[in-house]
Structure formats: C-alpha cells, structure tokens
C-alpha positions in Angstrom: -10.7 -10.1 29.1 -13.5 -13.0 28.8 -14.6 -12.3 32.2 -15.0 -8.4 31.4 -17.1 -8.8 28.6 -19.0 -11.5 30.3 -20.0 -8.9 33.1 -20.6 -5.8 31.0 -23.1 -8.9 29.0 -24.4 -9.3 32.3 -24.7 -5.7 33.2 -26.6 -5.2 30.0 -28.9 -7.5 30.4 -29.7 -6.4 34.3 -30.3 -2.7 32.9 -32.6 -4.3 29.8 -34.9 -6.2 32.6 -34.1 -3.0 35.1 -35.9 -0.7 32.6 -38.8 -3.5 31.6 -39.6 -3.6 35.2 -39.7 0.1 35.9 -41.8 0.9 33.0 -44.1 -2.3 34.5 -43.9 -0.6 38.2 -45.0 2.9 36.9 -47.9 1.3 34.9 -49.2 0.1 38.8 -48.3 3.2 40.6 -51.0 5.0 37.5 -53.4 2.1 38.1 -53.3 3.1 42.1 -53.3 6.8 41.4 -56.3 6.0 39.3 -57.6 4.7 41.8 -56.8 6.9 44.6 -57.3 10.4 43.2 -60.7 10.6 43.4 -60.6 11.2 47.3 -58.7 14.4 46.8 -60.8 16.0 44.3 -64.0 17.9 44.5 -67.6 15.7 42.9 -67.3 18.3 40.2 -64.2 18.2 39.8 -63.0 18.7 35.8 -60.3 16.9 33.5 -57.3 19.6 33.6 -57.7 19.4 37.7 -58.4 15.8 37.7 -54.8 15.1 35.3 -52.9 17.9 37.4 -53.6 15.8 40.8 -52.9 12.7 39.1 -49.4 13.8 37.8 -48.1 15.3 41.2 -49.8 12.0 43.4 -47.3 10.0 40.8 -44.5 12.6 41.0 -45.7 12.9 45.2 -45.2 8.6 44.9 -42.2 8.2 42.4 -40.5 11.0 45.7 -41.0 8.4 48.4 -40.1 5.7 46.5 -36.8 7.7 45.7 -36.3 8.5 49.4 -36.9 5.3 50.7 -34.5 3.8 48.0 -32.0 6.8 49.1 -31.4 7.4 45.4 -32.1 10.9 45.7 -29.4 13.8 46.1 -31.7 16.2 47.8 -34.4 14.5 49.8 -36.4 18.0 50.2 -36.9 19.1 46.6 -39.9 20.1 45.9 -41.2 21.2 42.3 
C-alpha cells in the first residue's frame, strides 16, 4: 500500500511540474508568435487582424506540436 501512495505522490508531483512547464512553453511559443506575425500581415494591418493571426499561428503551432507528440486523435482537424 506504501508503494501506491508513493507513486500516485509521485504522479502528482510530475503533473504539478507538467502543468508549470506547459504554461512556461506557451509563454515562448506567444513570445515567437510575437515575433513572427508581423511577416503575415499587411503594413496597415489593424489590432482585431493582427490578434486573429496571432491566435490561429499559436493554435497553427500548439497543432504541430500535438502531431509531432502524436497526442492527437485526429491529426487533420481543422477549426
């Protein structure tokens, strides 16, 4: 019985640093979206088109990522 509650300790504390590192890894892929945008958008380009093309590069990103990762169930779906 030790042993069990020593791994489902373990198990939460993976899922605690698990979920500290995602939110730390989707703060970077919105620093390189930042940075990237730009070269898909027109000079005059205006906020609500600017935050539009930021939020599908990052959902267009967070896909791949997925894929690559194979935790996806449909590797096709497209919103």
């Amino acid at each position: 019985m030790f042993k069990m509650i020593t791994s489902m300790a373990v198990m939460k504390q993976m899922d605690i640093v698990a979920e500290e590192m995602a939110t730390d890894t989707i703060e970077q892929i919105y620093k390189d979206c930042d940075w990237q945008v730009g070269q898909f958008l027109p000079k005059d380009a205006e906020s609500p088109i600017i935050n539009d093309t930021h939020s599908y590069l990052m959902r267009l990103v967070a896909r791949h990522i997925a894929n690559k990762l194979d935790v996806t169930t449909n590797k096709y779906y497209n919103e």
